[in-house]
N, C-alpha and C positions, 0 to 999 in steps of 0.2 A: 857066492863068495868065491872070487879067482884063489889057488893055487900057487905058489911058486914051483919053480922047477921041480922040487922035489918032492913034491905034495903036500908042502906044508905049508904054511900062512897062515895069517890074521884067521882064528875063528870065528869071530866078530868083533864090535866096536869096544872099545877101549873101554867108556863110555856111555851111559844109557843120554838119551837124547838130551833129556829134560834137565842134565844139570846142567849148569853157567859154563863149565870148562867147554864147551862143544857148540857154545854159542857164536857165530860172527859178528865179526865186528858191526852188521849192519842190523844183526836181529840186535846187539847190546842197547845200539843209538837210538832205534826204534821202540825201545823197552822201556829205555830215558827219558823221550820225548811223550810218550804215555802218560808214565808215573806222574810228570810234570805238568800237562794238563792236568790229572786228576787229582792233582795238591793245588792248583791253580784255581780250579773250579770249586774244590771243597773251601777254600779259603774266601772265594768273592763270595759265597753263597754262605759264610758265617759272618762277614760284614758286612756286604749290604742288605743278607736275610732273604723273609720268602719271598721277597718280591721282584727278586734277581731272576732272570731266566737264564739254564742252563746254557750250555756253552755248545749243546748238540746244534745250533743250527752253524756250528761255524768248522769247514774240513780243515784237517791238518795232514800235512805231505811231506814227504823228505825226499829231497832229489841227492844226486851224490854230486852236482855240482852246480854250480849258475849258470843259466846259459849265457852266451857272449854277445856282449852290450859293450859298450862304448860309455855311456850315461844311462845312468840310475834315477827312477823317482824316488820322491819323499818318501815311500811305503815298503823302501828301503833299509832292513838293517846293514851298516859297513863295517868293517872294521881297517885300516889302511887300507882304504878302497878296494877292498874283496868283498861281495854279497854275503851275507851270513843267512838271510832268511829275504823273504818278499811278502807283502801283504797283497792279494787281488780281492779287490771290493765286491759284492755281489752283486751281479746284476739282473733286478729282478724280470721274468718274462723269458728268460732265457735259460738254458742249459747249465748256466754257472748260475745259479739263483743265492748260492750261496757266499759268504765268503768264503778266501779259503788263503789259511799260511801256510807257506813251504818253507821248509828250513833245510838247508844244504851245509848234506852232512862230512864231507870231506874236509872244506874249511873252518867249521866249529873244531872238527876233532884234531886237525892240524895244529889248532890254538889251544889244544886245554892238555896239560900233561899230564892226568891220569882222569878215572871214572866220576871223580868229586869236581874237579873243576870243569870237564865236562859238562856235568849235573847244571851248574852253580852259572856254567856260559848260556846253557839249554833253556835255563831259567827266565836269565838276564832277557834275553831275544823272544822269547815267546812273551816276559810281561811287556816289551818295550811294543811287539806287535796285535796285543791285546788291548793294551790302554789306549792306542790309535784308534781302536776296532769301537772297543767301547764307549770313547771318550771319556776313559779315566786318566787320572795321573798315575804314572807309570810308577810311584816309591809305594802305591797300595796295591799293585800286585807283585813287588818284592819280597824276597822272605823276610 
């Protein structure tokens, strides 16, 4: 631990690591999009039961932005034409065997004014890119 001139300074953190206040913004997003898979999956897997397979074959990503395109596919979430999330399909025999969602986290968090509507956007995008995946209708992975 550095010093100031005078020999005195920070003894250490303010803070132990592990509470919320010391969090960034990008481990919060990341925390979000967790939680929300994991209410996602507890929830298909109380409606449509044991016959559901889990959600582990399918990666989730957070980039902190879209990369730069011109035109968007269908597997597209927008919102006034800003990327929110992208679905890539799996292709099997190959490196990407899986699917896999990315949700870019810059322009969600742009759009939501605090942790709840955040939640509630993180939500919305992940069921609208799930019910694609699955071919469900996207109001039975809503809350």
């Amino acid at each position: 631990m550095r010093r100031d001139r005078h020999g005195r300074g920070m003894r250490g953190p303010l803070a132990p690591r592990a509470l919320p206040m010391r969090r960034t913004s990008v481990e919060v997003f990341d925390a979000v999009v967790m939680e929300t898979v994991v209410a996602i999956e507890r929830q298909l897997s109380d409606s449509v039961g044991p016959k559901f397979s889990s959600l582990r074959h399918v990666e989730f990503a957070v980039d902190e932005v879209p990369p730069p395109s011109q035109s968007y596919d269908a597997d597209v979430v927008e919102d006034r034409g800003v990327p929110l999330s992208k679905l890539y399909p799996g292709q099997p025999g190959t490196s990407a065997s899986a699917p896999r969602i990315v949700l870019y986290r810059k322009p969600i968090e742009l759009r939501a004014e605090g942790r709840v509507e955040m939640e509630l956007l993180v939500r919305s995008v992940l069921a609208e890119q799930l019910a694609s995946l699955l071919n469900l209708p996207p109001e039975e992975l809503e809350p």
